[in-house]
C-alpha positions in Angstrom: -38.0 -35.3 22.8 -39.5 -34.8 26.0 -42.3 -31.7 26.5 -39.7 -29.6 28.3 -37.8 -29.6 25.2 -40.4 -29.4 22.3 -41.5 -25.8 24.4 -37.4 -24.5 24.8 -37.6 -25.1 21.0 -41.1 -23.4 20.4 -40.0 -20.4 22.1 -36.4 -20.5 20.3 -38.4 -20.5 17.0 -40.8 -17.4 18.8 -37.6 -15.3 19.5 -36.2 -16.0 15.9 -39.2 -14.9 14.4 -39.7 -11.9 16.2 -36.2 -10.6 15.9 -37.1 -11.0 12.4 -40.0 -9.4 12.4 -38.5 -6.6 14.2 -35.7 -6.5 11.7 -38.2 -6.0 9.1 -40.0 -3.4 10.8 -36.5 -1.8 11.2 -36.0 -1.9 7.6 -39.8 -1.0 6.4 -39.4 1.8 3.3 -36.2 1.0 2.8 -34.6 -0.2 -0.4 -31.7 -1.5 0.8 -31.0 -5.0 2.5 -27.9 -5.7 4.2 -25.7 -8.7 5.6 -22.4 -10.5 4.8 -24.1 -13.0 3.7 -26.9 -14.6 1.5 -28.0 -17.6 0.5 -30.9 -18.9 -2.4 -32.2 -22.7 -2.1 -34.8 -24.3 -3.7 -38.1 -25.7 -2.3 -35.7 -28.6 -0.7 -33.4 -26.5 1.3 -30.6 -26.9 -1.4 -28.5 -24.2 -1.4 -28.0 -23.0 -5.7 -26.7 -19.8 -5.0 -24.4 -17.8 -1.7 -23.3 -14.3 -2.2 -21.4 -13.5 0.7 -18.4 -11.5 1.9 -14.7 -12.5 2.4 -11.3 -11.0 3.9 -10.3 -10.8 -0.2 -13.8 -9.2 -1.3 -17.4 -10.0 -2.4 -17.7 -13.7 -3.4 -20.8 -15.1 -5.7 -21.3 -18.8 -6.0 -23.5 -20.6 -8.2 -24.0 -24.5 -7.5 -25.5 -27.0 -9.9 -28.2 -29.8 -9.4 -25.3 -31.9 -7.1 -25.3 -29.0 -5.1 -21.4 -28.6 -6.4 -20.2 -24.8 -7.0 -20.1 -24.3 -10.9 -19.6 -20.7 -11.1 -18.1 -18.5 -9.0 -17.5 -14.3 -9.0 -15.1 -12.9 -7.3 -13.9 -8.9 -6.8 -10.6 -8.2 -5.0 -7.9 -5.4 -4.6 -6.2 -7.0 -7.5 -9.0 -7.1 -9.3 -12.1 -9.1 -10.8 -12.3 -13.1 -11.4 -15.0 -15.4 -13.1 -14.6 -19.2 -12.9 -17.1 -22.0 -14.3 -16.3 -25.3 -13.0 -17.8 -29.0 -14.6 -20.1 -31.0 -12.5 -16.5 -32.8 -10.9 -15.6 -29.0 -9.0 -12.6 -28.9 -11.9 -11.8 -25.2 -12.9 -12.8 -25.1 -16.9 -13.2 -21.7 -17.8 -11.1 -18.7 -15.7 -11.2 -15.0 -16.3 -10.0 -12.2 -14.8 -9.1 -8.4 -14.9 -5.9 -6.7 -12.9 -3.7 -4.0 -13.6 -1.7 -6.0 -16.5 -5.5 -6.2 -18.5 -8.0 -9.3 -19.2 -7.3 -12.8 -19.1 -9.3 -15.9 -20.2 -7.6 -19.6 -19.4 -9.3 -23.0 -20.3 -8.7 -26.3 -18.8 -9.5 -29.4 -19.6 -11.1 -32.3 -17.3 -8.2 -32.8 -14.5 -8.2 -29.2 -14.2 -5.0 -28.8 -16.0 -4.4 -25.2 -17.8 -4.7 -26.1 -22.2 -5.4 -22.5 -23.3 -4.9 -19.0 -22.0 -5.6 -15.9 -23.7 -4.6 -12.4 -22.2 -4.1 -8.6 -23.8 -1.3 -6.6 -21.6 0.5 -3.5 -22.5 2.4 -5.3 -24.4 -0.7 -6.4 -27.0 -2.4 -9.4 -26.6 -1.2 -13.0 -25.7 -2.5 -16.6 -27.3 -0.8 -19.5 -25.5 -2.0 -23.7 -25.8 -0.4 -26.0 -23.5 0.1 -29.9 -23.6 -1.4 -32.1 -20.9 1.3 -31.7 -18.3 0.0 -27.6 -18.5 3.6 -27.0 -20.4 3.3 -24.0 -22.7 3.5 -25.6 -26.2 2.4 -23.1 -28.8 2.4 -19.2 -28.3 1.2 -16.7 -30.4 2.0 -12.9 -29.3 1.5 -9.6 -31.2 4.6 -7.2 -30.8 5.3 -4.1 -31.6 7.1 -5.3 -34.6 4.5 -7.5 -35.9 2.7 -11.0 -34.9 5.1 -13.5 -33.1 4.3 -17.4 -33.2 6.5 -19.6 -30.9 6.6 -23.6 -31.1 8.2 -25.1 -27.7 9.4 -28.8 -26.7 7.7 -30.3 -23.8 11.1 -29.0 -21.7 9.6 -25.1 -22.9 12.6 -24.7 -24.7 11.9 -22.7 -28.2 11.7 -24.7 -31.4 10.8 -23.3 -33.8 9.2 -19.2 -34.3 7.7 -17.1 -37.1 7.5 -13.8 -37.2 5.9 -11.1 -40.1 6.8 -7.1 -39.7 6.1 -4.4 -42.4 8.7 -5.7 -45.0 9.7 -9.2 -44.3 8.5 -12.6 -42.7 10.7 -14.4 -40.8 11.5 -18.0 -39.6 13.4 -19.5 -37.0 14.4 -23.4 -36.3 16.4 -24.3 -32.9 17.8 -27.4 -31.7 16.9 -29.0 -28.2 19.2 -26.3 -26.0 17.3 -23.1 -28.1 19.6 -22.6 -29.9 19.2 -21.0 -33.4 20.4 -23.4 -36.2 18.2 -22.4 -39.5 16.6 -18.8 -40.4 14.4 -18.0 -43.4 13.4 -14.3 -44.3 11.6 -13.5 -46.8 11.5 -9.4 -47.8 10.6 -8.1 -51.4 14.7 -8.4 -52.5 13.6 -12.1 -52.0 14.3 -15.1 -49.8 17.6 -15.4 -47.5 17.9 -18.7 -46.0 21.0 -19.3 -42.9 22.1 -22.4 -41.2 24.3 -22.2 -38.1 26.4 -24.8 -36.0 25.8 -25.4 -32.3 27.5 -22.4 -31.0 25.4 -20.2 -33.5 27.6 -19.7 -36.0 26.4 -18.8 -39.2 28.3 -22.2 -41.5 26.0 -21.6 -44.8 23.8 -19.3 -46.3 21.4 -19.2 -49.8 19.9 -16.3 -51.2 17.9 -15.7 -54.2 16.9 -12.2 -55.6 16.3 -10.7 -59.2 20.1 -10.6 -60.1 20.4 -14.3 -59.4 21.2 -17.2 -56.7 23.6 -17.5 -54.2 25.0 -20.1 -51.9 27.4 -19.0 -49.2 29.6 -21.5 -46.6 31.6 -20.5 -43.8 34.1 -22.3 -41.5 34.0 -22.5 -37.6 35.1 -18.8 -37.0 32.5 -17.0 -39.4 34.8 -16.8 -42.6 33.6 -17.1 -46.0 35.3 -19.9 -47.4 32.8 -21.0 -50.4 30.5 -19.6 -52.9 28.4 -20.8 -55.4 26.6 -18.0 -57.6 24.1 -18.2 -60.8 23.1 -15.1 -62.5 21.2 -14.5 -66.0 25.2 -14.0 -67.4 27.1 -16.8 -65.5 27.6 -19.4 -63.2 30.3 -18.6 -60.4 32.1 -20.7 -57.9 34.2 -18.3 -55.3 36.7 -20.1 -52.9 38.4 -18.3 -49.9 41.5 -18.8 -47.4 41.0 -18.7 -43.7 41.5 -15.0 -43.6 38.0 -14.8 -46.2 40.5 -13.2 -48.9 39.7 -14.8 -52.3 41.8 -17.6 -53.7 39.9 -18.9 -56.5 37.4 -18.2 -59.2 35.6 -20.5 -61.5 33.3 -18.9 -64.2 31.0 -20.2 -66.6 30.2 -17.6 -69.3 28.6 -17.6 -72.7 32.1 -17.3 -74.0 33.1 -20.1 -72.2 35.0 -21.4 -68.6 37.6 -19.7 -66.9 39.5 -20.4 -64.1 40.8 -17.4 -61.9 43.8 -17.9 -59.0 44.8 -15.3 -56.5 47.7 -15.2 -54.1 47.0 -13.7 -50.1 46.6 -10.3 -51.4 43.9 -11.0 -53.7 46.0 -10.2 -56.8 45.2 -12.5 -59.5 48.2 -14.7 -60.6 46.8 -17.3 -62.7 43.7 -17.7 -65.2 42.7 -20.4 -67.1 40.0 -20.5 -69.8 38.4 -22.1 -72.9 36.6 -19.8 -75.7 36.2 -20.7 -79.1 39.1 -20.3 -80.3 41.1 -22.8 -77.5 42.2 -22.7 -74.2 44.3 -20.1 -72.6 46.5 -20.1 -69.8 48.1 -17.0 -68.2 49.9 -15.8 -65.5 50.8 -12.7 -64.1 53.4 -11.1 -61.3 52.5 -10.1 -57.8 51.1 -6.6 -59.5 48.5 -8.3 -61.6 50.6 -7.7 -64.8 51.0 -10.5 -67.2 54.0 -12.4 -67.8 53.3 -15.5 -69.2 50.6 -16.9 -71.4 49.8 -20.3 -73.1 47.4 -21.0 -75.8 45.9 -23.2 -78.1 44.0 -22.3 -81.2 43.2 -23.7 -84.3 46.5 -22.2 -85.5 48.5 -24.4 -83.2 50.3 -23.6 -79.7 51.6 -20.4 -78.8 53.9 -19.3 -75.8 54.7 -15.6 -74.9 56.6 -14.0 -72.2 56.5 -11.0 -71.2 57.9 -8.0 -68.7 57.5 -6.4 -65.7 55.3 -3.7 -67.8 53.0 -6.9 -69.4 54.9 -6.1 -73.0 55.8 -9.4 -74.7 59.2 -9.7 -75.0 59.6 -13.4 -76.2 57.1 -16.1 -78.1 57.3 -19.5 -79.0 54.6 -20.8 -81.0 54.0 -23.5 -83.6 52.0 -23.7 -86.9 51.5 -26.0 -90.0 55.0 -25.0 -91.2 56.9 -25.3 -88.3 58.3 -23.6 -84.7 58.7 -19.8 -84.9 60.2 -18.6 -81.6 61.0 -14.6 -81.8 62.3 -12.0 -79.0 61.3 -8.7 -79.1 62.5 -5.2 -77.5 60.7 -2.7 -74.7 58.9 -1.1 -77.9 57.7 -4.4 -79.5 60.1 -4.1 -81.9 61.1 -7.6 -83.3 65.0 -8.1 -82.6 65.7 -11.9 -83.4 63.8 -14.3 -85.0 64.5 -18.2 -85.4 62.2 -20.8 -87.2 62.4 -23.9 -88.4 60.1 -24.9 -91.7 59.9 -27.6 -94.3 62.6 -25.3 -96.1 65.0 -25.4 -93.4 65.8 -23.5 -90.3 65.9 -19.8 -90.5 67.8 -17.4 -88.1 67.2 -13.2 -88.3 68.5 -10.8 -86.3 67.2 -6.7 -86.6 68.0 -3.5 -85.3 66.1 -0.7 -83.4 63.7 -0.7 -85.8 63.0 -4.3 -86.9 65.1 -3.9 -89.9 66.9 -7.5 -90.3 70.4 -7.0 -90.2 71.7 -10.5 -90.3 70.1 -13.7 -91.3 71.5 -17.2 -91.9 71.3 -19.1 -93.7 
């Protein structure tokens, strides 16, 4: 440096220092310093901290040993901001404050967004992400009660749970989101749904104080199956396509029975064993018997009867033999024909039952 320019930079440094000395002399009794921009280093000239002002808003900057910025304040239109950085410059730990409320977001080393915890209008907001910064697990509180949402890494919804005042509930979906299984669980007691792909309900099991119950449908919704166990019997319902009842199986105390309807839901047929033997009847499109079949201990027995359910004719057979008899509207007995170790035996009666011919 030749002397010509060691004496332009002596009086550079002179008119530095008396414009700051005059600036001081300005500012002399007063508490207040401004300027867009400040600046605190150490004893080195490193620079560890720059407050300074930008076209969003005041700016603070705090800077580490490596002179890299590790915490930073910022205050815009929108709002306030906070973030601490690692030693790398990587955003760790981010909070801010806006019109839609507080937010706090962690992210791991690569800078990636892992956790992010907010409180909106709507109540507050708990979401984790994986690596790729995917929103994995959520947990919200509604106004209905606390939400918690699993996700696949394509953010579609897996699986959520959800508690209000009187019930808890659970849902499982398959990869498109779509609802296939739903437990609740209220004070009646548990009610657990499975659905096909189109979200159709296709089976249902419920279990409260009265008993159990299993329900399955077909593709369009319809009842077709039902399975039921109670403290009295055991039940097994079968439907047409229409959901009207077609068939019954019961297991009592007294024994099984077997119930069959017709489109209308009229029963037409019923089957059943109690102690004394099986039992078969059937009945007209009114629900009125007019047939029956049984089996005791006596032996076989086979009435008909008519369209009011009065017997009318019976056929049945014991230790001495067939009896068949026909009777009239009033159960009066008319004829009469039965075949013993004696012989056969043929009676015929009047109005009222009196016989009025008999051979032999």
């Amino acid at each position: 440096m030749t002397t010509e320019e060691r004496l332009a930079k002596v009086e550079q440094e002179l008119a530095e220092a008396k414009k700051m000395l005059e600036e001081l002399a300005t500012q002399r009794g007063k508490r207040t310093i401004q300027a867009e921009r400040f600046e605190l280093v150490d004893s080195q000239g490193q620079v560890h901290a720059v407050l300074h002002m930008t076209p969003e808003g005041p700016r603070l900057c705090l800077h580490g040993a490596a002179g890299n910025p590790e915490l930073e304040l910022v205050v815009t239109a929108e709002g306030a901001g906070l973030r601490v950085l690692d030693t790398q410059g990587k955003p760790r730990v981010g909070m801010a404050l806006d019109a839609e409320g507080p937010r706090i977001g962690l992210y791991d080393a690569d800078g990636t967004p892992r956790a992010g915890l907010a409180v909106t209008a709507d109540g507050p907001y708990l979401s984790l992400c994986d690596a790729e910064g995917n929103p994995r697990a959520t947990l919200n509180f509604t106004a209905v009660g606390p939400e918690l949402l699993l996700l696949d890494a394509e953010g579609m919804p897996r699986m959520g749970a959800l508690v209000t005042h009187d019930a808890s509930h659970l849902t499982l979906c398959n990869t498109q989101g779509i609802p296939r299984a739903t437990l609740v669980v209220n004070d009646e007691g548990p009610d657990l749904r499975m659905f096909d792909e189109e979200g159709k309900r296709r089976a249902g099991m419920f279990v409260s104080a009265d008993g159990s119950i299993l329900d399955l449908y077909d593709a369009q919704g319809e009842l077709r199956a039902g399975l039921a166990v109670t403290d009295e019997a055991a039940i097994v319902s079968l439907n047409d396509e229409a959901g009207n009842r077609r068939a019954g199986l019961f297991v009592t105390a007294d024994g099984p029975r077997l119930d069959l309807f017709d489109a209308e839901g009229q029963p037409r047929a019923r089957l059943r064993v109690i102690a004394e033997g099986p039992a078969l009847y059937l009945n007209d499109v009114e629900g009125k018997l007019r047939a029956g079949v049984a089996v005791t201990d006596e032996g076989p027995d086979l009435r008909l009867c008519d369209a009011a359910g009065c017997p009318r004719a019976e056929l049945s057979v014991d230790d001495q033999g067939p009896i068949f008899s026909l009777t009239d509207e009033q159960g009066n007995l008319r004829a009469e024909m039965a075949v013993t170790q004696e012989g056969p035996d043929l009676r015929l009666c009047n109005a009222k039952g009196k016989p009025i011919w008999t051979a032999p």
